[in-house]
N, C-alpha and C positions, 0 to 999 in steps of 0.2 A: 506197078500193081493195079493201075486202070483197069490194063487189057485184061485182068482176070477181076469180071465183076464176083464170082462168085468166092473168091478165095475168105478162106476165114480161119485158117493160121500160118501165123509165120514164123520161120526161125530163123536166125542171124546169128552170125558168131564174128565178134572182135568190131561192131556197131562203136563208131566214135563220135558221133554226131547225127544228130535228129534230120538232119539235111538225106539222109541214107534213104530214110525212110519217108512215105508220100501219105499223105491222104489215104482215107479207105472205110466205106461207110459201111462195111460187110464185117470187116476183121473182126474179127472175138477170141484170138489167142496170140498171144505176143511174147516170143521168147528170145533173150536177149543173154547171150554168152560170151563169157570174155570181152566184153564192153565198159566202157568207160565215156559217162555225156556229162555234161552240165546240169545244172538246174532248168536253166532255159530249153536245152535240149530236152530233159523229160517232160516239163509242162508241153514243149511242141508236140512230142509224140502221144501224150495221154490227149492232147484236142483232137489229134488225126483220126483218131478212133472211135468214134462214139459211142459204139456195139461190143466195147473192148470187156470180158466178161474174166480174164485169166492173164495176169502178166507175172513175169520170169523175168529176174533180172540178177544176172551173175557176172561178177568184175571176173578178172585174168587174176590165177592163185597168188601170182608174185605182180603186182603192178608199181608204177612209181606213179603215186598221183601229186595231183599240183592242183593246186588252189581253189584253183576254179571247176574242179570235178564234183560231185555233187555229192554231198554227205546222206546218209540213209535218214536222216530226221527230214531233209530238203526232198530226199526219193519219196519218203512217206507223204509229203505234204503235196507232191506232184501228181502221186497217184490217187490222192482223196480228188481230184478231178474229178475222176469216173468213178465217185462213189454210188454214182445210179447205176451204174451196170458192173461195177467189178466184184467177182465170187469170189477169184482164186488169189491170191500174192503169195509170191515165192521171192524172198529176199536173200541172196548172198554175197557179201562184201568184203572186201579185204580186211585182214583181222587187225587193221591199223585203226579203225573205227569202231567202237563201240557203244551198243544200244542199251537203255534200261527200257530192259523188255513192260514195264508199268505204261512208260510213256508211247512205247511203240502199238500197243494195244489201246491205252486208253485213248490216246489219237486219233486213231483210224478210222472214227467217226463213221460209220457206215453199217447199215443192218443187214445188206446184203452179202456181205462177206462170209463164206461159208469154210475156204481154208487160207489158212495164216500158215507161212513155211519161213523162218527166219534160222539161217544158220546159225549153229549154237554156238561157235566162236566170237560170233561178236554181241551175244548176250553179256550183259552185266548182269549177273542173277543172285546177289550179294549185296549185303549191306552191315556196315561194322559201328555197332550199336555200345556207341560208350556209357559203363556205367562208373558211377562216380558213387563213392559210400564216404563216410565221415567217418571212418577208421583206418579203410583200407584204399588203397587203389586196385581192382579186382584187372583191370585193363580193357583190351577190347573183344568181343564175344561175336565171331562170324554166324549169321544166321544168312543158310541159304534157302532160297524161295522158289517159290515155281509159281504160276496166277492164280491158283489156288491157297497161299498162302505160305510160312515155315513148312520146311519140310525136312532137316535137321540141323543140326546143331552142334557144331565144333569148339 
């Protein structure tokens, strides 16, 4: 990626390591398909970048991950790196992982962020709220949310 000083996006499909990817003090769009890194893996690639303004990051639909792949709470905390220059996140992961979307926003620590894309499969957007009465046992009452708050009621 040297020999093209000017480049400033890339796209990659089936990325398995940060080793793939070099250095590049231009890039400002980073799209990542069908891939599967580490933790370490994305802290390398969110330093390679500096100017990094838009990153994408999409697992393979059916993947078999192991251990040491990096959980979206570890992706989230890899990409606060570049919370000086990152606008755009686009998160999509296999529906083996699950996020509460509270923590994936209130995390993200960054004021420059302008769009947030997390696939809705691995939202957790649910919470099972027990009420307990000295009569009865009413059970448990699903209240689902959106960031904005309840938004109905089953």
């Amino acid at each position: 990626m040297r020999s093209a000083p000017n480049l400033h996006t890339v796209e990659a499909r089936g990325i398995g390591a940060a080793g793939a990817l070099t250095e590049h003090s231009n890039l400002r769009s980073l799209v990542l398909e069908r891939s599967v890194m580490t933790m370490d893996d994305f802290q390398a690639t969110m330093r390679a970048f500096p100017k990094l303004e838009s990153f994408t990051f999409r697992t393979p639909k059916f993947s078999l991950f192991e251990e040491a792949d990096a959980t979206p709470s570890q992706i989230r905390a890899a990409v606060m790196i570049r919370r000086d220059t990152l606008r755009h996140f686009d998160l999509d992961v296999d529906s083996a992982f699950h996020l509460q979307i509270s923590d994936l926003i209130d995390n993200l620590n960054t004021t420059l962020l302008e769009s947030l894309s997390v696939d809705s499969k691995n939202i957790i957007a649910t919470r099972y709220v027990q009420r307990c009465h000295q009569t009865s046992d009413r059970g448990a009452e699903k209240i689902s949310e959106s960031p904005q708050g309840p938004i109905a009621r089953t």
